[in-house]
N, C-alpha and C positions, 0 to 999 in steps of 0.2 A: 438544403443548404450544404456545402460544402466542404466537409473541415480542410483548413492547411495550417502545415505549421510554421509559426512563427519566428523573427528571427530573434529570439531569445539568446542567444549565445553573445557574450560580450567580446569576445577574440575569437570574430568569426575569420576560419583560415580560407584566404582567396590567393587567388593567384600571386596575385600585385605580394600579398605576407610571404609568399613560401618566395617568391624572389627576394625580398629583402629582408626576409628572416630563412637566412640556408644553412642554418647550425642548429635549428631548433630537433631533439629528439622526440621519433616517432616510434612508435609500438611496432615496426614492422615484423619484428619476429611473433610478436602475441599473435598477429594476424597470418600466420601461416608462412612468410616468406622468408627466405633465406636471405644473406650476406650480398650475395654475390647476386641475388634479384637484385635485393632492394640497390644496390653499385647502378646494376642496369638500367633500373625504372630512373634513376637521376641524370645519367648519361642519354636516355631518350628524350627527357624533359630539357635537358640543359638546366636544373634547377633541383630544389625539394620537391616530391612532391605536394599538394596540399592534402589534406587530410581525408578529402573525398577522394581524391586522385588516390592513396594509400588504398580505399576501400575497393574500389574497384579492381586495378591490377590485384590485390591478394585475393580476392574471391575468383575473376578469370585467370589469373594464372595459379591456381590449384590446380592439384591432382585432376582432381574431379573435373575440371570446365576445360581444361586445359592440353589434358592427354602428355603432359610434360615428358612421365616417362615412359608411354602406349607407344608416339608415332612413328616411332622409329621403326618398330615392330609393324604395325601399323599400316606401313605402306605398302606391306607386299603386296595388299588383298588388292590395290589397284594394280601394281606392276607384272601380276600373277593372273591377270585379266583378258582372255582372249576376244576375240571380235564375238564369235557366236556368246560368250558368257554374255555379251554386250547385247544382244539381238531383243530381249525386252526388258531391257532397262533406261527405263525415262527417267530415273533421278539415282543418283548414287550418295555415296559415301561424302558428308560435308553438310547435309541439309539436315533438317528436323526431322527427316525420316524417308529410307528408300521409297522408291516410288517403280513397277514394275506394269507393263502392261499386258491384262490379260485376255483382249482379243474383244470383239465387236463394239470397241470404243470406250470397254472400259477399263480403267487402271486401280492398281489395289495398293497402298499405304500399308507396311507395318514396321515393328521396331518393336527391340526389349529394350529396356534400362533399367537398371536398379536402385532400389532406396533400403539400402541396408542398415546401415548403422542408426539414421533414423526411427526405422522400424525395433530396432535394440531399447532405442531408450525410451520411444511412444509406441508401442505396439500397434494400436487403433491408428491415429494419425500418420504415425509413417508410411503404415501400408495403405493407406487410405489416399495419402496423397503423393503416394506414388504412382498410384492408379491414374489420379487427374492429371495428374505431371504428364504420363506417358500421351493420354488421350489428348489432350492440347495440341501434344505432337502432331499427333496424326490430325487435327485438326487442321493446326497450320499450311500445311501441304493443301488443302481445298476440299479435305475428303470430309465423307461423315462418317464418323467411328463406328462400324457396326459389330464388333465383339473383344476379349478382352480372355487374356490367359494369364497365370500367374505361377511362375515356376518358383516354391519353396525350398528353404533348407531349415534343417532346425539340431540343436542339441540333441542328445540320448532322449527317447522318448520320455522316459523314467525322471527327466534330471528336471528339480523346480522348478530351472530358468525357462526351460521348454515349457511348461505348463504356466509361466508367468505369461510368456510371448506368444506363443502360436495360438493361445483363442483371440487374444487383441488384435493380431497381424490377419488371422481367416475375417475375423469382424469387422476389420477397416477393407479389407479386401473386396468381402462382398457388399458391407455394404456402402459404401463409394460406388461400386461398379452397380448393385441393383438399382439405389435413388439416378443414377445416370438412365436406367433403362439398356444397358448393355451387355446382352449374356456373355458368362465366363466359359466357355468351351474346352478349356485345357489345362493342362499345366503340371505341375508334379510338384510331392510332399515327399521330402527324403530326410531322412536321421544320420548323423554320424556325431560321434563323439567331439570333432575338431570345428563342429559349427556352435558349440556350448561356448555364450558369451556373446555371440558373432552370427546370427541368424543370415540367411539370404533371402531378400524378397525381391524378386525381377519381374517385372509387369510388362505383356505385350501388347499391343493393339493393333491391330488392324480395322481401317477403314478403305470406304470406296469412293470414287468420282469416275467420273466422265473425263478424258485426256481435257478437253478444254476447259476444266477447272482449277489443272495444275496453279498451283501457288508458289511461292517462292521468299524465304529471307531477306528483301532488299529494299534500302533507303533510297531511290531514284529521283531524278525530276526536283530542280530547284525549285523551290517554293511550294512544294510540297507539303499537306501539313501531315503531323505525327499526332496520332490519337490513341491513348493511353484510356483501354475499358475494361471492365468488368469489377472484380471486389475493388475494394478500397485497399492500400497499400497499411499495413500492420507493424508491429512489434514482434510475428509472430513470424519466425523462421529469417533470424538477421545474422546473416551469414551460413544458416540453414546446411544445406549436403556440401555444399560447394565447399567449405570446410571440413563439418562433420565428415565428410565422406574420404578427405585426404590425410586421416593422420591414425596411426595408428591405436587402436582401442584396447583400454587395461582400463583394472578397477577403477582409476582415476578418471580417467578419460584424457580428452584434450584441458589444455591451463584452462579457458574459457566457453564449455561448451555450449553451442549456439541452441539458441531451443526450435524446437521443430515444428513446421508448419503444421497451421490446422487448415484442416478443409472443410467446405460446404459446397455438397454431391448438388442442388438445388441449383445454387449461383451458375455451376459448371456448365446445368442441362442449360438453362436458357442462356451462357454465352453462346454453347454448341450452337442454337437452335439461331441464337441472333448472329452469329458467324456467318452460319451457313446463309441466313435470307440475304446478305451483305456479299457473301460468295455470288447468289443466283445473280443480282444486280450488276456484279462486276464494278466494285465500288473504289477497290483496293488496289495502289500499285505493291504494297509488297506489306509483308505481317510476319510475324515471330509473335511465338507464346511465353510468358515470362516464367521460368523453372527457375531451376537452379544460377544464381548471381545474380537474379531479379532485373530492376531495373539498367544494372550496371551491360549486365551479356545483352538483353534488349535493343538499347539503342548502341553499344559498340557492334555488336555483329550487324545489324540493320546497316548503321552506316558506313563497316565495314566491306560487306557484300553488295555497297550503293555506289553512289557518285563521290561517297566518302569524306561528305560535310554533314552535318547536322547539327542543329542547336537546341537546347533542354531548359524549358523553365520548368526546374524542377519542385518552384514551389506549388507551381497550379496543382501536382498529382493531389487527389485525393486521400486522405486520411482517415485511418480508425483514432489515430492516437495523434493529437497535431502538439505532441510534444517532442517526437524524432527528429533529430537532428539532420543536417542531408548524408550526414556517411552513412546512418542507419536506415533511410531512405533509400537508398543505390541497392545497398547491401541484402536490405529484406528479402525473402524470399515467398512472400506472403502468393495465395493460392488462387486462381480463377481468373487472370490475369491476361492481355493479349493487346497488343501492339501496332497498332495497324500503319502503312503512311497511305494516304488519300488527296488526290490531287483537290486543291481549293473547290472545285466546282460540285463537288460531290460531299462536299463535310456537311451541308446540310442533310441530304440526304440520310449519309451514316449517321448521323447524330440521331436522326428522325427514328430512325429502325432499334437503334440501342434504347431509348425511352420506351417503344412501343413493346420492347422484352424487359422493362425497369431494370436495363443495365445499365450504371453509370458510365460515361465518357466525357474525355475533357483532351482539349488541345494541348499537347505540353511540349510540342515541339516544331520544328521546321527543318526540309533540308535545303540545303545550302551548296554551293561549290567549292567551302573552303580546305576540304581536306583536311580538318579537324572536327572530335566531336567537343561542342564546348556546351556548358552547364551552369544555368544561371540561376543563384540563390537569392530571391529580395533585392536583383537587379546586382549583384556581386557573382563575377565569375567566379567559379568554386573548382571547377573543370575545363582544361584546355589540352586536349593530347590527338595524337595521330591515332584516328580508333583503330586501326589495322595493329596497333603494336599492344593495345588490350585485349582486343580479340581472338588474331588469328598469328601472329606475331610474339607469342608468348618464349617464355625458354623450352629448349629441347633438352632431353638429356641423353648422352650415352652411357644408361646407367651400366657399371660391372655386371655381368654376368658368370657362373660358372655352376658344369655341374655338381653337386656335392661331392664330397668324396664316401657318404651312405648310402647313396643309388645302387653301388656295385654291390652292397650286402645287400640291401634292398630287394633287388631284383633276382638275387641266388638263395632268397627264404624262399622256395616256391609251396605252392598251396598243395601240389599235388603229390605229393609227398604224406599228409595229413593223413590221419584214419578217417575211414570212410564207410560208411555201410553198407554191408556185403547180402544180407537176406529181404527175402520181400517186406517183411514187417518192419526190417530199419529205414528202408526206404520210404515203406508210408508213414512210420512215425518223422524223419526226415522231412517230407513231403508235408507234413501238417503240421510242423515245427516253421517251413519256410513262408507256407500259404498265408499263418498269422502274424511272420513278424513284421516290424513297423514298415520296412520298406515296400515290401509284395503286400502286404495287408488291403483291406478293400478301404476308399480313400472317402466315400459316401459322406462321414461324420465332417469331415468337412467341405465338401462340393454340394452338398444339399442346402450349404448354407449360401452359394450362390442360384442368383436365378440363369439357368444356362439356356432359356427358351424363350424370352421377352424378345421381343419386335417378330417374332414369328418364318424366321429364317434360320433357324438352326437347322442342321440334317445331322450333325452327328456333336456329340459331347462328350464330356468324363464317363466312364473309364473307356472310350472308344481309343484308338491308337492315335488317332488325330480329329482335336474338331474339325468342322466345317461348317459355311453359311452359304446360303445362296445369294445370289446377288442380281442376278435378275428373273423376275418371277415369270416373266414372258418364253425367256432360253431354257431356264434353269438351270444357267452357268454359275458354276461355284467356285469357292478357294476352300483348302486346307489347311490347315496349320498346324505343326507339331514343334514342342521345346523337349532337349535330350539333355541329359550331359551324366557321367558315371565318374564321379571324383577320383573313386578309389582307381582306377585307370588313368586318370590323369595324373595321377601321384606316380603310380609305377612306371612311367612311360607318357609324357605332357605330348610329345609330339604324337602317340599316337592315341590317348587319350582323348585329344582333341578330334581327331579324325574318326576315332569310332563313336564320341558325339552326334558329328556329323551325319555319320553313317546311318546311326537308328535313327534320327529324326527324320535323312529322307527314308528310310524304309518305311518308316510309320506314316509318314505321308503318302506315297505308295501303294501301302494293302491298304488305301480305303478307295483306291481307282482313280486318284490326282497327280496327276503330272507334276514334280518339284521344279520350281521353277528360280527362288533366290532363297536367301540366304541374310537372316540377322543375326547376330551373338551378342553375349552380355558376358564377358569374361572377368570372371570372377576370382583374384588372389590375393595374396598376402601385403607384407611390405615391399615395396619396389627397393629399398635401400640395401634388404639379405640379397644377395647375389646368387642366391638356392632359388630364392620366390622369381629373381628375374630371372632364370634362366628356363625357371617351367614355363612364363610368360612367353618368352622368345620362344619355345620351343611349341610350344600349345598355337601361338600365331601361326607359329610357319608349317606347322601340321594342318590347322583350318585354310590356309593359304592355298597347298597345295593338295591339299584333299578339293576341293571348291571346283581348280581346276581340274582335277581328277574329270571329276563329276560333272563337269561344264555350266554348274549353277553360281552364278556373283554374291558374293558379299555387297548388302545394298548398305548398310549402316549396324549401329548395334552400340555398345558403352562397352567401356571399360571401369574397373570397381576393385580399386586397391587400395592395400592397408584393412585388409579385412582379417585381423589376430587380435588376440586378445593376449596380451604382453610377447611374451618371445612365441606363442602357440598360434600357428599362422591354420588358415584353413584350407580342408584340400583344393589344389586346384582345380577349379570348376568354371570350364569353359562352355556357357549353357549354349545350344544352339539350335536358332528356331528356323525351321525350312518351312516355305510357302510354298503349294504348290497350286492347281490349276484343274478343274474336272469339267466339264463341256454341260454334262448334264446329271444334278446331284440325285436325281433318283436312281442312277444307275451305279449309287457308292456302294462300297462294300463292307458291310460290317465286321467286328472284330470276332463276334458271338456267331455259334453254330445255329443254324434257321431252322434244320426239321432232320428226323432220323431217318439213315439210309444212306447221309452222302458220305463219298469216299473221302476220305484224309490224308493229305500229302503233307510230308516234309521236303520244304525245297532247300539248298543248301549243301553246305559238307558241316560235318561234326567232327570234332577232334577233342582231344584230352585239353581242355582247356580252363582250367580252376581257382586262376589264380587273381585274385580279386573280386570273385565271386562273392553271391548274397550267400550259398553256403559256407564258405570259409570264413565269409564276415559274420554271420548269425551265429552257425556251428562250433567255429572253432576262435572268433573274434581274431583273424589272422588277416594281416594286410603283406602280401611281399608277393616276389614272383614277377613273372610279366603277361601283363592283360593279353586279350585274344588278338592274335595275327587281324589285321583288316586287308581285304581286297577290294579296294576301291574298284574295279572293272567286276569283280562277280557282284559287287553291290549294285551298281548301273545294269547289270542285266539282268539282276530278279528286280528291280524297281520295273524296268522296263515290262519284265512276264507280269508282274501282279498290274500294272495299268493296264497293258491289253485284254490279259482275261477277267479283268472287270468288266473293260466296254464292249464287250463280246457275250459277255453273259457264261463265261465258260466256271467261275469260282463264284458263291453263294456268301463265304465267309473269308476272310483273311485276318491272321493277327501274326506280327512280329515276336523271332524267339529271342529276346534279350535278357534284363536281370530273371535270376530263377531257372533260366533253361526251359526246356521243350516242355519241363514238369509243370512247369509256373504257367509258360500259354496256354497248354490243355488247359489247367484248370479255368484259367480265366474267358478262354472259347468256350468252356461247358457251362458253366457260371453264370457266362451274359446270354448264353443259347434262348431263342426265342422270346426274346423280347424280358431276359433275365428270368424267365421261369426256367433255364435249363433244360440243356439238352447232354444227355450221356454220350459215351464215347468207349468203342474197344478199341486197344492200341496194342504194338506189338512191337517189338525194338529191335533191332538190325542185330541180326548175329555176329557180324564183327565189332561191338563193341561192347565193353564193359554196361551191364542194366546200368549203373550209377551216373555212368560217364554219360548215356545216350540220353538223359533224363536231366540230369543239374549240371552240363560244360554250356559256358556261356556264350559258346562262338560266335560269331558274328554274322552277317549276310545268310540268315536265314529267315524261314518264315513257314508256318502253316497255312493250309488253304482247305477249304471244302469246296468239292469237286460233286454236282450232282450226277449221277452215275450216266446219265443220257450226253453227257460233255467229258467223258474220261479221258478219251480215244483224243479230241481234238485239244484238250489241255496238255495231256502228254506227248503229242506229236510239237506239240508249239516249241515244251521245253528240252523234248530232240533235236528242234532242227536247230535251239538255240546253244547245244550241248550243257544244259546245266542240272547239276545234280538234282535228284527228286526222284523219292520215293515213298511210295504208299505203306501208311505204317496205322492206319484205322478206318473205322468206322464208326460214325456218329449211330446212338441204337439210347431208347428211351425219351422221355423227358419227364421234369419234374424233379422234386425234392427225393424220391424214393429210384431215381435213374443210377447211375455208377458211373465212375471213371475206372474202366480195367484195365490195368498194366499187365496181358497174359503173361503167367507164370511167375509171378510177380505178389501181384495185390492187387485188391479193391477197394473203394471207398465210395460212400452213397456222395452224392452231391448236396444231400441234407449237411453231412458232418461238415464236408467241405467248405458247403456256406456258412454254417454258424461258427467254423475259426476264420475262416478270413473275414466276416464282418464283425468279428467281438473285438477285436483290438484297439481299434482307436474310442468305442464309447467305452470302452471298460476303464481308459487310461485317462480322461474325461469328464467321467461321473461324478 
C-alpha cells in the first residue's frame, strides 16, 4: 500500500490564493532568496508566488543548482573549445554528466560533484550520499557505473574536528560505494589548516555504454507519461545541499539548517540494476535522477529540456511520512530516486521490470504542450510556471571581483629564501620528516577501507598515479582516471594554480600508458560575495580554460562549491581536477612502483629552484607565500605524449609523476610500491649543477621518473632526442625487499625498512 499525504492543511495555498491574496508575506529570505529574486520570481508569475511555487525557485535558484554566480566564468570552457577538443565528445557541459567516446563503440560517462557541507554536519550520510548522488548521474546518461574516486580534504590532522569527520566521511564513503559493488580506484586525502570546520568531499564516477545507449534529460512527446521510482520521497534532506551548500558556514550555521539525506547503498544497487534492464528494452523517452532540489530540478529540468509542458500530481508520489506538506515534498531531497518519461505503450512494461527488482513506481505525471510546468495537489493547482525560468532561466550575477591588495605581499614571502639543509643527514632527517607527514604519508589506513577490486576489472588503484578499469574483456580496452588539485598553488597564483592541477592529473594519467582524453572539475571556494574569493574563481576558471585548450582536452562537465568558510576563514582555493584518459590495451599500463633491479632510472623534465608552496615549506617551516612552480603547458603535452608511447612500445617498465615532495618523495614511493610493494632499492646520483636539496624537494612541474630496462635505453633515449626534451639518467634500481636502500651518492642512505615504517605509521598512529 501506498502512503500519500493528505490534505490536511486548512489554507492550502493554490494558485487561484496567491492571485487573490498578493500581500500575503512569505519567508523568501528564510529560504535563501534575496530582494531583488523574490521582485523577479513575482514579475515572471505576474502574481505571488504560492508557497510551493516559493520552494522551488529558492532551491533551483541556489548557489548550488543554479551556478548564479559560476556561469559567467563558466562559459569560457565552451567558447575556449576548439573543433579537434570536440573530436570525442558526445555529450558536453549541461547534461548529468560528460559523455566522451572512446573508440570501438564504446562511450565512457564521468563527473565529480561535491557534498561538502553536508558531509561537516553528517559525516557518514553526507559522504555516503554523495556517492549515490554522483552514481545516479552517471547512471542517467544510460551507463552502468563501473568505478568510483573520491578526492578528500580535511582539517589539521591533529585537530578534533578532523577526527570527528574524516572516519564518518571514509565510512560513508566506502561504505555506500562497497554495498553498491563499485571499486574506489582513486582519489586523494589532503590536510591544511583552512579546511578545519569546512571538510571537502568530491565524489567521481565513471561509467560505460555502448553509444546506442546514450540517454538524455528530456520531457518529449505529448501524452507521455512521467514515472516517479525508486525510495519513497522522505523528511529526510528538505531542502538538503541545494541550500546547505549555498550559504556560508560558521558556528551557527545557516537560520534553518536543512537535515541531510540518508542513504541506502541496497535500494541504489537494484534501481542501477532495474535502470539498466529498462535501458536494454529501450523503454524510456528521457530520465533525470532526483539529487539536489529533488522533485522540484526533476520535473523543471525534464520539462524544461522537453516539449516544455508537463503536469504533476504530486499527491500520488509515494511517501515515508504522508504528513509533508507539498512544499516539503518538491523540496526533499530524499536519496535513490529517478524520473523516467515513457511513452503510454510501454508503462506496462516499465512498471513490470520495477516490481520484478521491488522498486516502487508510480505515475505522477504527463507531458503536455502547454509550455508550463503545473502541479496538482488533491485536485488544487499548487504550481503553474514557465519551467524554463525555474530551471535554466535562474538569475546571473556579475558578482565584483578584485584581486586583494595581500597577493603582492603574498607572493614576495618567498619560500626560497628559508633555511634549508645543507648536509646529508639533514637531508635524510628532512626526507623522513616529509615521507611521514599527513600529506605524503601512505593513505592505506584509509583506502583499505574501500573495496577497490569488486566486479573484477580494476588494472590499477591507490596509491598507483591513476586508477584504471577495463572495459572490455575481449580488447582489453581501458580508461584512466586521475583527480589533482594543490590549494596552496591556487592560493599563490588561482590562474596558475588551476593549470598545474590540470597538469598533474593529465600527467598522472599519462605515466600509466592512457591517452588524456577530457576533462571534469569540481571547483571548490569560498564566499562568492568577498570579491578576493571571486576573483580566485575567475581566475582559476580562466587558467583551466585555457590550460584545456592548451592541451586540446574539453571540459565535459563538473560542479562548482561555494561558500565553503567557516565565518570570515574561507578555504583555499581548490580547483580539483579529474582527466580521463583512454589505453587500447590495459595489460600494457605502466606502473608507478619499480618491477625488478637492474633497470636504468631517468628523470625527464627540467628542475629549477622552485620552493614555494611546497610540502617542505609547508611541513618544515609551516610557510605559505612565494609563487608556485612555472607551468609549460607544451613541455607537459610532450612528456604526456613520451610516457604513452613508451609504454605501448614496451620501452619504460615503471612511471611515476614528480609532484608534492619532489623527485625525494617519487623515489620513495617508486621504491616503496617496487614489485608488487615488496620493494625495490634504487642508486641515485643528482645533477652537478644543482644544489643536493633543490634536486631532491623543488616541486617543478612537467616531470616525471621512468624505469628504462637496459635492452630499451638506446631506443627510449633516441625517442626523447628526436623529441628534444630534457632527460637524464640519474639511477639505478639495485636490491629488493625491506633490507634494499634508497642511496642518495654522497649524500645518504636509508633501508626501505625505515622508510616504510614512517610513511605507514602516520595515519593509524593518528587513529588509534
Amino acid at each position: 500500500m501506498t502512503d500519500t499525504a493528505q490534505p490536511t492543511q486548512s489554507h492550502l495555498d493554490t494558485v487561484d490564493v496567491a492571485t487573490s491574496n498578493p500581500d500575503r508575506e512569505q519567508p523568501w529570505a528564510d529560504l535563501g532568496l534575496k530582494s531583488d529574486e523574490y521582485a523577479e520570481i513575482r514579475e515572471i508569475l505576474g502574481r505571488r508566488p504560492t508557497s510551493s511555487e516559493l520552494a522551488m525557485y529558492s532551491v533551483m535558484w541556489s548557489e548550488h543548482c543554479s551556478y548564479k554566480s559560476s556561469k559567467v566564468h563558466l562559459r569560457q570552457f565552451g567558447e575556449k573549445m576548439t573543433d579537434e577538443m570536440r573530436a570525442h565528445l558526445m555529450v558536453g557541459i549541461g547534461e548529468n554528466a560528460g559523455v566522451v567516446d572512446i573508440g570501438d563503440g564504446y562511450a565512457v560517462t564521468f563527473k565529480v560533484e561535491s557534498h561538502n557541507h553536508p558531509s561537516y554536519v553528517e559525516p557518514y550520510q553526507g559522504a555516503a550520499t554523495g556517492v549515490g548522488g554522483i552514481v545516479r548521474d552517471i547512471l542517467a546518461m544510460g551507463a552502468r557505473p563501473v568505478a568510483v574516486m573520491d578526492p578528500l580534504r580535511f582539517g589539521p590532522l591533529d585537530a578534533p574536528d578532523t577526527h570527528r569527520v574524516l572516519p564518518g566521511i571514509v565510512a560513508g564513503v566506502g561504505g555506500y560505494g562497497n554495498c553498491l559493488g563499485l571499486p574506489n580506484i582513486g582519489g586523494e586525502a589532503v590536510f591544511d589548516p583552512t579546511y578545519a570546520g569546512n571538510p571537502l568531499v568530491n565524489a567521481l564516477c565513471v561509467g560505460v555504454m555502448r553509444h546506442e545507449q546514450l540517454h538524455l534529460a528530456k520531457a518529449s512527446g505529448a501524452g507521455n507519461q512521467v514515472i516517479l521510482y525508486g525510495a519513497r520521497t522522505g523528511g529526510d534532506g528538505i531542502g538538503g545541499v541545494s541550500v546547505l551548500a549555498s550559504e556560508t558556514f560558521d558556528e551557527t550555521g545557516p537560520a534553518k539548517r536543512p537535515s541531510v539525506q540518508v542513504g541506502d547503498p541496497f535500494m541504489e544497487k537494484l534501481l542501477i540494476e532495474c535502470t539498466l534492464e529498462i535501458f536494454a528494452e529501450d523503454l524510456v523517452v528521457g530520465i533525470q535522477d532526483l539529487g539536489g532540489a529533488g522533485l522540484s530540478c526533476a520535473t523543471s529540468e525534464l520539462a524544461s529540456a522537453g516539449d516544455g509542458g508537463m503536469h504533476v500530481w504530486l499527491d500520488r508520489v509515494p511517501l515515508r511520512d504522508s504528513s509533508l506538506a507539498p512544499e516539503e515534498i518538491l523540496m526533499s531531497e530524499s536519496q535513490e530516486r529517478m524520473m523516467a518519461v515513457v511513452e503510454p505503450a510501454n508503462v506496462e512494461r516499465f512498471l513490470a521490470i520495477c516490481e520484478k527488482w521491488d522498486v516502487d513506481a508510480t505515475v505522477v505525471g504527463e507531458v503536455n504542450d502547454s509550455g508550463r510546468l503545473t502541479i496538482e495537489w488533491h485536485g488544487q493547482t499548487v504550481v503553474d510556471v514557465p519551467p524554463r525560468s525555474v530551471a535554466h532561466d535562474g538569475p546571473t550575477y556579475q558578482r565584483p571581483f578584485a584581486r586583494p591588495d595581500e597577493q603582492d605581499t603574498l607572493q614576495a614571502d618567498v619560500a626560497e629564501t628559508l633555511d634549508r639543509p645543507k648536509t646529508g643527514d639533514e637531508l635524510k632527517a628532512t626526507l623522513l620528516q616529509l615521507v611521514g607527514s599527513p600529506n605524503l604519508c601512505d593513505k592505506s589506513w584509509i583506502t583499505d577501507q574501500y573495496d577497490r577490486y569488486v566486479q573484477g576489472n580494476t588494472v590499477l588503484a591507490q596509491p598507483e598515479d591513476s586508477g584504471m578499469v577495463r572495459v572490455d574483456e575481449s580488447s582489453n580496452l581501458g580508461v584512466a582516471v586521475s583527480t589533482d588539485c594543490n590549494g596552496r598553488f591556487a592560493r599563490l597564483d588561482p590562474y596558475t594554480g588551476a593549470q598545474l592541477a590540470l597538469a598533474e592529473s593529465f600527467r598522472n594519467v599519462a605515466t600509466t600508458g592512457a591517452r588524456p582524453l577530457a576533462v571534469s572539475d569540481c571547483l571548490n571556494f569560498g564566499s562568492p560575495e568577498d570579491p578576493a574569493v571571486m576573483w580566485q574563481f575567475a581566475e582559476a576558471a580562466r587558467g583551466l580554460a585555457d590550460g584545456c585548450q592548451a592541451l586540446g582536452i574539453p571540459v565535459t562537465g563538473g560542479n562548482v562549491s561555494l561558500y565553503n568558510q567557516t565565518g570570515e576563514t574561507a578555504i583555499l582555493p581548490t580547483p580539483v581536477v579529474a582527466v580521463l584518459g583512454v589505453i587500447d590495451d590495459v595489460t600494457r599500463r605502466t606502473p608507478a612502483g619499480f618491477v625488478a633491479p637492474g633497470q636504468q632510472i631517468y628523470l625527464l623534465g627540467a628542475t629549477r629552484e622552485e620552493l614555494s608552496g611546497s610540502e617542505w615549506a609547508h611541513v618544515v617551516h609551516g610557510h605559505l607565500g612565494g609563487l608556485p612552480p612555472r607551468v609549460d603547458l607544451a613541455a607537459e603535452k610532450a612528456l604526456g605524449d613520451i610516457l604513452v608511447n613508451a609504454s605501448r612500445d614496451g620501452l619504460i617498465d615503471a612511471a611515476h609523476d614528480v609532484s608534492d615532495g619532489g623527485l625525494a618523495q617519487a623515489l620513495v614511493e617508486a621504491c616503496l610500491l617496487g614489485a608488487r610493494k615488496q620493494g625495490i632499492g634504487a642508486r641515485v646520483w643528482l645533477p652537478d649543477d644543482l644544489e643536493p636539496f633543490v634536486a631532491l624537494f623543488s616541486e617543478s612541474a612537467g616531470r616525471a621518473i621512468v624505469a628504462v630496462p637496459r635492452s630499451e635505453e638506446v631506443r627510449f633515449t633516441d625517442m626523447c632526442t628526436a623529441r628534444g626534451f630534457a632527460h637524464a639518467r640519474i639511477g639505478v634500481t639495485d636490491g629488493e625487499g625491506d633490507d634494499a636502500v634508497l642511496d642518495v651518492q654522497d649524500q645518504f642512505s636509508v633501508t626501505l625498512g625505515e622508510l616504510r615504517a614512517t610513511w605507514s605509521a602516520t595515519l593509524p598512529a593518528a587513529f588509534a
